[in-house]
C-alpha positions as a Markdown table, in Angstrom:
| # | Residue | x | y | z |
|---|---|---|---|---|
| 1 | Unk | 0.0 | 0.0 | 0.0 |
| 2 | Unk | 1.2 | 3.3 | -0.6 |
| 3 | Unk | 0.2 | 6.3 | 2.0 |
| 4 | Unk | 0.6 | 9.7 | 1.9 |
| 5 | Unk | 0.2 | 12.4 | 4.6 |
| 6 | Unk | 0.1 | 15.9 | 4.1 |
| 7 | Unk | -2.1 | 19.2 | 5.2 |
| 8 | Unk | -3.1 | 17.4 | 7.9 |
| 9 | Unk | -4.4 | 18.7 | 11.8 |
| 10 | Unk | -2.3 | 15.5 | 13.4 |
| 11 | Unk | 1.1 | 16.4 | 13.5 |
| 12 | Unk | 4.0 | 18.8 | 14.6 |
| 13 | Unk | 6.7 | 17.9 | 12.1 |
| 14 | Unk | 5.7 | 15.9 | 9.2 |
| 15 | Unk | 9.1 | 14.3 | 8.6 |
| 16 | Unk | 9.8 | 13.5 | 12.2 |
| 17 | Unk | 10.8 | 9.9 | 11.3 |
| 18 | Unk | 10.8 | 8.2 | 15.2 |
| 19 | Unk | 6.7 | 9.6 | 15.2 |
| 20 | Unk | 6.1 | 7.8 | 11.6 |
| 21 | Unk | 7.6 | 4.8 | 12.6 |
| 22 | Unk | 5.6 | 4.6 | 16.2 |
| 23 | Unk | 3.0 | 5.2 | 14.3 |
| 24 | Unk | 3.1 | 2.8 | 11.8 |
| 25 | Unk | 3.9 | 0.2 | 14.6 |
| 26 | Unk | 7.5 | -0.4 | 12.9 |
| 27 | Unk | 10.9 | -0.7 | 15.6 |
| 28 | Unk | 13.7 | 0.5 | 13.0 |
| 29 | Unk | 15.7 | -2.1 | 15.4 |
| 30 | Unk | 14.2 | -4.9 | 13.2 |
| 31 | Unk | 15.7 | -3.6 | 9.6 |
| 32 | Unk | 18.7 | -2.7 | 7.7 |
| 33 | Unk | 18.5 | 0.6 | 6.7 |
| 34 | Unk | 19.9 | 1.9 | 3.5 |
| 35 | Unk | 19.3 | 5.8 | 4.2 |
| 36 | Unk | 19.6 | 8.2 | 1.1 |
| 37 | Unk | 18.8 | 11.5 | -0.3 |
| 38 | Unk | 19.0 | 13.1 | 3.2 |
| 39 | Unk | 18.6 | 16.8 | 4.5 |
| 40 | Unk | 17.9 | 17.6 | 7.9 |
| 41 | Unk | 17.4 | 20.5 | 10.3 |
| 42 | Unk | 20.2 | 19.8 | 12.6 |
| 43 | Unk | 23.7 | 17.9 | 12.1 |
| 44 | Unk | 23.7 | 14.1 | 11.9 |
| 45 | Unk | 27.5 | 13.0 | 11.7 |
| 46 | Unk | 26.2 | 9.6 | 10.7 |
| 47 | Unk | 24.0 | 10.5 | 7.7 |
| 48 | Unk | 26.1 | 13.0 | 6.7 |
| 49 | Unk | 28.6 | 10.8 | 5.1 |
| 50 | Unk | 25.9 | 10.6 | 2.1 |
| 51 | Unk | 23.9 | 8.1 | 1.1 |
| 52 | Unk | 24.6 | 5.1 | 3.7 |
| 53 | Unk | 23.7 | 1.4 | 4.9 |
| 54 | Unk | 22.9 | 1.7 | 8.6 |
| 55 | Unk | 21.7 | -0.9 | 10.9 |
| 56 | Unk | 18.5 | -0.4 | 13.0 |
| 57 | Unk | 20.0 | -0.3 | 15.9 |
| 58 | Unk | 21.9 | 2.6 | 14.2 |
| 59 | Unk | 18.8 | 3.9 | 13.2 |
| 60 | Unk | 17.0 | 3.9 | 16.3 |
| 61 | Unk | 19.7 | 5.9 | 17.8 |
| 62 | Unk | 20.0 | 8.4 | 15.6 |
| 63 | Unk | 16.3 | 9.2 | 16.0 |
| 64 | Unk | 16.5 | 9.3 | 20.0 |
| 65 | Unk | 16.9 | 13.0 | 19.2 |
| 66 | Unk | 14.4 | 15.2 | 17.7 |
| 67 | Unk | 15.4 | 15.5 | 14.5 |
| 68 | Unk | 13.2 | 17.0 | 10.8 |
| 69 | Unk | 13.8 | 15.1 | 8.0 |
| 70 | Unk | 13.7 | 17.5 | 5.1 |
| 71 | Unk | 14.4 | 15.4 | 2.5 |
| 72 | Unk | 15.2 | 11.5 | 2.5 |
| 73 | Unk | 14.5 | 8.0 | 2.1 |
| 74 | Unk | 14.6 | 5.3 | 4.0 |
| 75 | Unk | 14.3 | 1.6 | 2.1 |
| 76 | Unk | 13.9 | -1.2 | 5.0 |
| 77 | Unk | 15.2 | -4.6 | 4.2 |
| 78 | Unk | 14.9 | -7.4 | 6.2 |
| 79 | Unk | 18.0 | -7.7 | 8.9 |
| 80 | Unk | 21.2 | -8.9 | 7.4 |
| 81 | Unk | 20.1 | -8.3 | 3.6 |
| 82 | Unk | 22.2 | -5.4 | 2.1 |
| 83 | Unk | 22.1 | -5.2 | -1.7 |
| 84 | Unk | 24.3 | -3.4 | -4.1 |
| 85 | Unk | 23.2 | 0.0 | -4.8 |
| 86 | Unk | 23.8 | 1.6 | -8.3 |
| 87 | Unk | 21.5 | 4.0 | -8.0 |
| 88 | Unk | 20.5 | 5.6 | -4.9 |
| 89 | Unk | 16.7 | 6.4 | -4.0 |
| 90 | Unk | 15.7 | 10.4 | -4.4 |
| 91 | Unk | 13.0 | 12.2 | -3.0 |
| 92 | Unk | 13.7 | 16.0 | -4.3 |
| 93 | Unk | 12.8 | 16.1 | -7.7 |
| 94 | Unk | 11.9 | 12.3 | -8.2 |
| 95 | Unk | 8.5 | 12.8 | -10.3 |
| 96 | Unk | 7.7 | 8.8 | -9.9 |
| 97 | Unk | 5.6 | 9.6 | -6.4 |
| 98 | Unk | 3.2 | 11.6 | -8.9 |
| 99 | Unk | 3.2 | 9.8 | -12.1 |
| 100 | Unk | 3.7 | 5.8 | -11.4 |
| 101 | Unk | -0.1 | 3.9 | -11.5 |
| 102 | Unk | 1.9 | 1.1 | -9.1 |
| 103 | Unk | 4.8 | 2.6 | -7.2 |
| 104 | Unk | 7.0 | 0.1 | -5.5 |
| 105 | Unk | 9.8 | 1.2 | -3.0 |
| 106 | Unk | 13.1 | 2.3 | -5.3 |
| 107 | Unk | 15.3 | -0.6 | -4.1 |
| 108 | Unk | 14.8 | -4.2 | -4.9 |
| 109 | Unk | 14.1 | -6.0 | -2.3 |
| 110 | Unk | 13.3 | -3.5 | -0.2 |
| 111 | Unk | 10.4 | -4.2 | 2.5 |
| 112 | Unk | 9.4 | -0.5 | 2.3 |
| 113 | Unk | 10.1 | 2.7 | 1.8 |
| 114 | Unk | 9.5 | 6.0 | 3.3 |
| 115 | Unk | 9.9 | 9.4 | 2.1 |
| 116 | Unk | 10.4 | 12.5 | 3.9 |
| 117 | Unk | 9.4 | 15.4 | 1.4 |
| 118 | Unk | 10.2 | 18.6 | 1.5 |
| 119 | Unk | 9.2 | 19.0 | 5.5 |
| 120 | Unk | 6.0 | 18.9 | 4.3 |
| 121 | Unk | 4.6 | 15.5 | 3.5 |
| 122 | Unk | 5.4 | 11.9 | 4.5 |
| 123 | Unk | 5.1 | 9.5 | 1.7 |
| 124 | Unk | 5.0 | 5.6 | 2.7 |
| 125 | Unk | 5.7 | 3.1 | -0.1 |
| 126 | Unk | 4.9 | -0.4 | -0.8 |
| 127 | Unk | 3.7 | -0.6 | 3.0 |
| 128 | Unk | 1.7 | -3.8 | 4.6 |
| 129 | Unk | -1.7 | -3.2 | 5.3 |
| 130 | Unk | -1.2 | -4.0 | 9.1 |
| 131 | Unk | 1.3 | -0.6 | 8.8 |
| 132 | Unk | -1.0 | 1.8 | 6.7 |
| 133 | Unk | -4.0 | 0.3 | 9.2 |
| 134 | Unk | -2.0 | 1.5 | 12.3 |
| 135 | Unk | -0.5 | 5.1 | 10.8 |
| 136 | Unk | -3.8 | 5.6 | 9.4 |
| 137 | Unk | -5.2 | 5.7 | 12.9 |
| 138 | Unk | -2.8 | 7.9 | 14.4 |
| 139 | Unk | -2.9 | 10.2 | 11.4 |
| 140 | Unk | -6.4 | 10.3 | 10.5 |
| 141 | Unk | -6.1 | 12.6 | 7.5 |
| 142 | Unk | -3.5 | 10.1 | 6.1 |
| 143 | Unk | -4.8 | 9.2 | 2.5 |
| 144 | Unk | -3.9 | 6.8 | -0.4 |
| 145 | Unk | -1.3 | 7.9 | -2.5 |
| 146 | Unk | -3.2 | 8.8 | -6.1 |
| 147 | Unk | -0.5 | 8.8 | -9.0 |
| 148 | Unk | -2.4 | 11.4 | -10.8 |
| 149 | Unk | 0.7 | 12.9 | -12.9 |
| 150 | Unk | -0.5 | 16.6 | -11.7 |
| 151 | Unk | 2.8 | 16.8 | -9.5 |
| 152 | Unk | 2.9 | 17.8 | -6.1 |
């Protein structure tokens, strides 16, 4: 399933990545992380060294502090799986969010995929049901994601 939320009443920081996954009932602690594309508010040594594989464990402590994801992506893959990346997952300026009819997460393999855009939206891709389900709740203004082609 593919989620999008955006203008909504629910939250403080759209892009505030340990809120989406609590939300979504996902520990980061249970993936590999390959983290890409990434602009924050505030210095992150770790993901500053570009795109990156990280642990979950990794993950999860980067996210003990507050941090807004401006722009980034996060594909989760199952614990020990790290492919080879030759191209590395966008979110500023990737037109595919807009224009795909069926939008799968940007690395093969990937579990899923969410995208922090522009502070202002947070776009999950290739989610289970169980996940929209529980972020759905939490974020009730939370919609499908409609590949209209209009742009954002």
């Amino acid at each position: 399933m593919n989620i999008i939320l955006e203008n909504g009443q629910q939250v403080d920081c759209y892009t505030d990545m340990a809120a989406t996954f609590t939300a979504m009932r996902v520990n980061p602690r249970h993936y590999e992380w390959f983290v890409s594309d990434v602009e924050t508010n505030v210095s992150v040594p770790l993901l500053s060294q570009g795109n990156i594989w990280i642990t979950g464990d990794e993950l999860a402590d980067v996210l003990e502090a507050r941090i807004q994801f401006i722009w980034a992506v996060f594909s989760a893959f199952p614990v020990g799986m790290r492919i080879a990346v030759e191209e590395a997952p966008v979110a500023d300026g990737n037109p595919s969010f807009w224009q795909q009819p069926k939008l799968l997460p940007q690395l093969t393999g990937a579990c899923f995929e969410v995208v922090c855009w522009d502070s202002c939206a947070t776009i999950l891709i290739g989610v289970s049901e169980a996940q929209a389900a529980a972020f759905s709740r939490r974020y009730f203004d939370a919609k499908p994601l409609s590949c209209s082609g209009d742009g954002f």
